[in-house]
DSSP file (Angstrom, degrees, kcal/mol; ACC not computed):
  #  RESIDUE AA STRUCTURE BP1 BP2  ACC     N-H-->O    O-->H-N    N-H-->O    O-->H-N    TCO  KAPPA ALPHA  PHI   PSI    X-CA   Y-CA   Z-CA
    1    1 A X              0   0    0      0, 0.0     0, 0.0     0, 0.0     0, 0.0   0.000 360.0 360.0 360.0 121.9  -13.3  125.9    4.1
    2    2 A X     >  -     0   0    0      1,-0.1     4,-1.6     4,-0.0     5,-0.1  -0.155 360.0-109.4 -72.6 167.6   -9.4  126.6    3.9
    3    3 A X  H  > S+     0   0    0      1,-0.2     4,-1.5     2,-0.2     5,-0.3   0.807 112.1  58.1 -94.7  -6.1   -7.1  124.0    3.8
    4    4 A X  H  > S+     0   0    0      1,-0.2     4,-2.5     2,-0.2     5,-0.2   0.994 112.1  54.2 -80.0 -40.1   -5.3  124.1    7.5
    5    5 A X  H  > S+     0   0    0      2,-0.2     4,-1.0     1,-0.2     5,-0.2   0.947 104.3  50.2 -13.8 -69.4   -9.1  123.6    8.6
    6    6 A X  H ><>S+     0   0    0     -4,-1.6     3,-3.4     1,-0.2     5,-1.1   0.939 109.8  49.7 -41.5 -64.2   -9.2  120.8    6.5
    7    7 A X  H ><5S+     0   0    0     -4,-1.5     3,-3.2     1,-0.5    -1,-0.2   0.889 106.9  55.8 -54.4 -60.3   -6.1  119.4    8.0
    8    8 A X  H 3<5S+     0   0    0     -4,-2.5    -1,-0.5    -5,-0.3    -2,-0.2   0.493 100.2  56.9 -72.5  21.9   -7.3  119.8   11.6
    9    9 A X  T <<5S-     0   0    0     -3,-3.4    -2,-0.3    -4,-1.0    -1,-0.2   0.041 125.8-112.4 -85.3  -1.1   -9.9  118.1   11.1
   10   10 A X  T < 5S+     0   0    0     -3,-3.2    -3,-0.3     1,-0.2     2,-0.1   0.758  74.5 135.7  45.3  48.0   -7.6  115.6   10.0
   11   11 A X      < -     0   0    0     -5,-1.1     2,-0.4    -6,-0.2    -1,-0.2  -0.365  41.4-148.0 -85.5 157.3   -8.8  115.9    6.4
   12   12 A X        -     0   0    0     -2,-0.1    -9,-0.0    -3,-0.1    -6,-0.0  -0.929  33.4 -87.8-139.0 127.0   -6.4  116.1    3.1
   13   13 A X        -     0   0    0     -2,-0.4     2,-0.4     1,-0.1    41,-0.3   0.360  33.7-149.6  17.7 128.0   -7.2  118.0   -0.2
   14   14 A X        -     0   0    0     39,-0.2     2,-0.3    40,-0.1    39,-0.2  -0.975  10.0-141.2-125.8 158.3   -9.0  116.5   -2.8
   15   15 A X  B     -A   52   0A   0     37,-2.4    37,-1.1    -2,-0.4     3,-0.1  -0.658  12.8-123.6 -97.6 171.7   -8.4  117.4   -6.3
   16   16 A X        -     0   0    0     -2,-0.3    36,-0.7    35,-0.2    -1,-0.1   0.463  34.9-107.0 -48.1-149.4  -11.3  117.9   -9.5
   17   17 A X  S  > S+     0   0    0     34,-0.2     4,-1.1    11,-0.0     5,-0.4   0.264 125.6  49.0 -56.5 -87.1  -10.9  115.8  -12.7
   18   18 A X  T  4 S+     0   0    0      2,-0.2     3,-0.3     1,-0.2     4,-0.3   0.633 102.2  53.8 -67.4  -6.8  -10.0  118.8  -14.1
   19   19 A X  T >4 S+     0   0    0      1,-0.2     3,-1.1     2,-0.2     4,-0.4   0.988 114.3  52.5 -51.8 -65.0   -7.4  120.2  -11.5
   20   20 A X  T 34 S+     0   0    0      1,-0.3     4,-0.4     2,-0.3    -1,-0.2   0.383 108.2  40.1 -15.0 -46.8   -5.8  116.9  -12.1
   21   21 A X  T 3<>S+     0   0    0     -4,-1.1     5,-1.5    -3,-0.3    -1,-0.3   0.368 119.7  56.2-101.2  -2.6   -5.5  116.7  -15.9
   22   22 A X  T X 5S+     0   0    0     -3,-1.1     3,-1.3    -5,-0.4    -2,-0.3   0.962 110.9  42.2 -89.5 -60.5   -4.5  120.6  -15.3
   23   23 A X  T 3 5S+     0   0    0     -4,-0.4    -2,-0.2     1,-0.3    -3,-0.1   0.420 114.4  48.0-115.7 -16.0   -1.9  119.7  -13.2
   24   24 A X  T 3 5S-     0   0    0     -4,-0.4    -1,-0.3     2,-0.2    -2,-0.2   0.019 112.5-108.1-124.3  17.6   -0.6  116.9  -15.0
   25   25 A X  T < 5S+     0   0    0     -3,-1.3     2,-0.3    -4,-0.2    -3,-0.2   0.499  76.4 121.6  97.8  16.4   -0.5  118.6  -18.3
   26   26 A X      < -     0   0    0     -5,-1.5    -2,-0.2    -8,-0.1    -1,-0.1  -1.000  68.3 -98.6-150.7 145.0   -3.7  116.5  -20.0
   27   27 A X     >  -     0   0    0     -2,-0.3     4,-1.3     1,-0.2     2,-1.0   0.258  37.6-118.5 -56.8 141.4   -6.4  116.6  -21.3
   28   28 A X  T  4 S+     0   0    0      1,-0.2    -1,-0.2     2,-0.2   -10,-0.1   0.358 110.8  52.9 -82.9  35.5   -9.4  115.9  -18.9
   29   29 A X  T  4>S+     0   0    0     -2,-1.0     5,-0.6     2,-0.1    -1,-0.2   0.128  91.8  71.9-120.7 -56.7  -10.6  112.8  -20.9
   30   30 A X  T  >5S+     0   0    0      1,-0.2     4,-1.3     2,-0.2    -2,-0.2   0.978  97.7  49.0 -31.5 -47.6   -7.4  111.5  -20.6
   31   31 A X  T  <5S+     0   0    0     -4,-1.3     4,-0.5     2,-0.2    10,-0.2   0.657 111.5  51.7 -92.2 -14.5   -8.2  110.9  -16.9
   32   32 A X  T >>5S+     0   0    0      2,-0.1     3,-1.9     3,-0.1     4,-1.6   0.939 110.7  44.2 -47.3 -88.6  -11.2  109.5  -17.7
   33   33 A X  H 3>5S+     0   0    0      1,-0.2     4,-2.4     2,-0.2    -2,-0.2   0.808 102.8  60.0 -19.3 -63.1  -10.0  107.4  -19.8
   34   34 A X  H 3<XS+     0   0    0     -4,-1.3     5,-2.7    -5,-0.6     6,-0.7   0.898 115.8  45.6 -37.4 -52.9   -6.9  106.3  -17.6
   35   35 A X  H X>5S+     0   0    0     -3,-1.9     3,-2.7    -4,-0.5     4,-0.5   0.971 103.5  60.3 -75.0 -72.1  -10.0  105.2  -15.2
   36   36 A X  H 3<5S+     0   0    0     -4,-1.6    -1,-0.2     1,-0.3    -2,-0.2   0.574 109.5  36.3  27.2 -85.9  -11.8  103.7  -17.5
   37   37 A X  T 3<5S-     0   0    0     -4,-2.4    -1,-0.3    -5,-0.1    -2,-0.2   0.001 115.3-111.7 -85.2  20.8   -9.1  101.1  -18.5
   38   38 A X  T <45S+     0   0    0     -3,-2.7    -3,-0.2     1,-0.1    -2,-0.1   0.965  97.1 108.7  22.5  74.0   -8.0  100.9  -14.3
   39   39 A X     << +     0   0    0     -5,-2.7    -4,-0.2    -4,-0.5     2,-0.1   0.183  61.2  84.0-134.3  11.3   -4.7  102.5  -15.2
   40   40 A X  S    S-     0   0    0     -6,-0.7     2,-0.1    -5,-0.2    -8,-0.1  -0.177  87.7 -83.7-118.5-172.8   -5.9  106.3  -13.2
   41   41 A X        -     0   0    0    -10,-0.2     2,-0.5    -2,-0.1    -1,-0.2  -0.390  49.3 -85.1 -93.1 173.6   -5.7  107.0   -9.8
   42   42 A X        -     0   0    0     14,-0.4    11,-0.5    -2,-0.1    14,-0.2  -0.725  52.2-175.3 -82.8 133.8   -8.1  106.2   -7.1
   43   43 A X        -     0   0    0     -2,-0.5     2,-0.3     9,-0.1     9,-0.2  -0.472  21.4-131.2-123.0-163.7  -10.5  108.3   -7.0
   44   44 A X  B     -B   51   0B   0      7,-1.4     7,-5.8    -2,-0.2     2,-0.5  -0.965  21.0-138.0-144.0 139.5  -14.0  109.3   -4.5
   45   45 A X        -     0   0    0     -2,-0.3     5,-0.2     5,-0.3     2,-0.2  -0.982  18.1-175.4-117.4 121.6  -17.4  110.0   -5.9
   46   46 A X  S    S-     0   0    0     -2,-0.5     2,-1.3     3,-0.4     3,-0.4  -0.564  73.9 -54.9-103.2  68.5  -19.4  113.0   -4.4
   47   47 A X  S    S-     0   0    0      2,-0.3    -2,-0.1     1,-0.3     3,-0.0  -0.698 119.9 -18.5 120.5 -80.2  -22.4  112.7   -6.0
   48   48 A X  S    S+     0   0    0     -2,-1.3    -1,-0.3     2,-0.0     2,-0.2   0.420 119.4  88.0-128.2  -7.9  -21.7  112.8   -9.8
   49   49 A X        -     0   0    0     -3,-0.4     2,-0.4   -32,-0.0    -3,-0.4  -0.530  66.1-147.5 -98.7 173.6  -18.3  114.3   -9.4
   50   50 A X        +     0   0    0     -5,-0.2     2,-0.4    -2,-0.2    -5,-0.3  -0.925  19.4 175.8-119.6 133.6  -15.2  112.4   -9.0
   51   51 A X  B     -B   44   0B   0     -7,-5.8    -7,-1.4    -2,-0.4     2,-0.6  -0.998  17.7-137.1-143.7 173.7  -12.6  113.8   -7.0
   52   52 A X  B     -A   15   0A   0    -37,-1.1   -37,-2.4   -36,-0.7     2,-0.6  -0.844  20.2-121.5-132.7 142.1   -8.9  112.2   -5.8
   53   53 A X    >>  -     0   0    0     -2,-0.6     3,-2.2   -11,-0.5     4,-0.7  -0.682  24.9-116.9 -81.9 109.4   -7.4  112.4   -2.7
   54   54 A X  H >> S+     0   0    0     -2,-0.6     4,-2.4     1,-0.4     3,-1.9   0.765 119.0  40.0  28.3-108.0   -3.6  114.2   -2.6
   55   55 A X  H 34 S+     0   0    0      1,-0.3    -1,-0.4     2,-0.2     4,-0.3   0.106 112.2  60.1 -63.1  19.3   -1.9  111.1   -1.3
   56   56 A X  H <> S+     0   0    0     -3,-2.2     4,-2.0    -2,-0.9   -14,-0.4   0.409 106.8  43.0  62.5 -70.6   -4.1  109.0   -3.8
   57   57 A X  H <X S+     0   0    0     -3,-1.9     4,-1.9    -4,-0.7    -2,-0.2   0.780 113.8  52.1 -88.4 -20.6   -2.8  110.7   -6.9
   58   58 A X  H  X S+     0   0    0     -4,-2.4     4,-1.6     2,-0.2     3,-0.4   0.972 114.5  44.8 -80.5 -63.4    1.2  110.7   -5.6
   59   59 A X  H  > S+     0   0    0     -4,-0.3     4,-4.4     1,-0.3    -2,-0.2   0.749 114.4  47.5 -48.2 -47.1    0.8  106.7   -4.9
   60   60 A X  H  X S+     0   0    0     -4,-2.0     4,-1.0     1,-0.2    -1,-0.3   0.978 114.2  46.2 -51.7 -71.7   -1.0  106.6   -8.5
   61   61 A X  H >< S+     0   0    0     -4,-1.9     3,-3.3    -3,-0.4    -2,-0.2   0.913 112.1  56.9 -43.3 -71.4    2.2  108.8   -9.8
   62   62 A X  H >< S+     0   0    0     -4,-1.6     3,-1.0     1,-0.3    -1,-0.2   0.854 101.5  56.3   7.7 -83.8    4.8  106.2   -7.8
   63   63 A X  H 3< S+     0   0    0     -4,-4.4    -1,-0.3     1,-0.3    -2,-0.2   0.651  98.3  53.3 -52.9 -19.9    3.6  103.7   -9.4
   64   64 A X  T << S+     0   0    0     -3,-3.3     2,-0.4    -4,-1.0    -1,-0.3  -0.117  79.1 123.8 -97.8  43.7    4.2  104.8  -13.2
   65   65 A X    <   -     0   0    0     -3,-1.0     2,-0.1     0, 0.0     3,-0.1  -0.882  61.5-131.9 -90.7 149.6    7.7  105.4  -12.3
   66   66 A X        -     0   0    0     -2,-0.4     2,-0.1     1,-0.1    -2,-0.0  -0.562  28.6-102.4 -96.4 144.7   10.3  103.2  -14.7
   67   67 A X    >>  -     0   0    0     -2,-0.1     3,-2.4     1,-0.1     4,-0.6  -0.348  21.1-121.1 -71.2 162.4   12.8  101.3  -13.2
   68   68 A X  G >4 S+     0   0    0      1,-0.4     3,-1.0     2,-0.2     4,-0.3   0.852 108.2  60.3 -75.8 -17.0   16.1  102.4  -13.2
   69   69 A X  G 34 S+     0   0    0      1,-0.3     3,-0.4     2,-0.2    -1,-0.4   0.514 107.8  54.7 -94.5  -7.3   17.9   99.3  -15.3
   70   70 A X  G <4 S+     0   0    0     -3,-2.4    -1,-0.3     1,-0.2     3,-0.3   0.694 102.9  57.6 -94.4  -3.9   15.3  100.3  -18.4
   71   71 A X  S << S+     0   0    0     -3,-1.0    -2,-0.2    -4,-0.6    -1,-0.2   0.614 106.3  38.9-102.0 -25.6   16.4  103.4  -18.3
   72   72 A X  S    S+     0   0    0     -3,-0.4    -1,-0.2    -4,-0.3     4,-0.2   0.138 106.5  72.0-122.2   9.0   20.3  102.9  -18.8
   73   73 A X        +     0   0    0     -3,-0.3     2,-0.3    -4,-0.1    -1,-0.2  -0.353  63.3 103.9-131.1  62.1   19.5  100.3  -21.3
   74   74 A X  S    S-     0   0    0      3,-0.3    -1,-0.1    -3,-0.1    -4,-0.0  -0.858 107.9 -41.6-151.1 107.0   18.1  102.5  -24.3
   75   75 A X  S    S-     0   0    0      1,-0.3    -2,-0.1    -2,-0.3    -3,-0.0   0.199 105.4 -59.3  47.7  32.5   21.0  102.5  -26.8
   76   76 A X  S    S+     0   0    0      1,-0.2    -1,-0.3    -4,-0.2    -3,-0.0  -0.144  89.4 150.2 116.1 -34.0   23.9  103.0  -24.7
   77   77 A X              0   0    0      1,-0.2    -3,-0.3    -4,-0.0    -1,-0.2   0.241 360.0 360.0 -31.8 142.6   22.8  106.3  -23.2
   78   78 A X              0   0    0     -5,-0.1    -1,-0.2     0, 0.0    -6,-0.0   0.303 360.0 360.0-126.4 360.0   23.9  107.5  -19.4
């Protein structure tokens, strides 16, 4: 199924485990893990696989962003 299918159907993308840890440069225990400890994205299980929904993994992503005031306060740096 292609994805503008998906999309009328008023579906979104889901990724793997391993697209995920592919796509985000780690290992795919690493996003286990991450779940594991509830620090990972939300994910859906189809059947024994896991997979995470597009807008799922960007909220996940959001959220680990630093605030900007820690950012300007590591050793004088701009």
């Amino acid at each position: 199924m292609d994805t503008e299918r998906l999309f009328g159907l008023g579906l979104e993308p889901v990724l793997t485990t391993s697209v995920l840890a592919e796509y985000l440069g780690v290992q795919v225990q690493a996003i286990y893990d991450l779940r594991t400890d509830g620090r990972g994205p939300s994910g859906i299980r189809v059947g024994r696989e896991i997979r995470y929904r597009v807008s799922d993994v960007r909220r996940w992503l959001d959220g680990l962003h630093e605030p900007e005031s820690s950012l300007s306060g590591r050793g004088g740096e701009r």
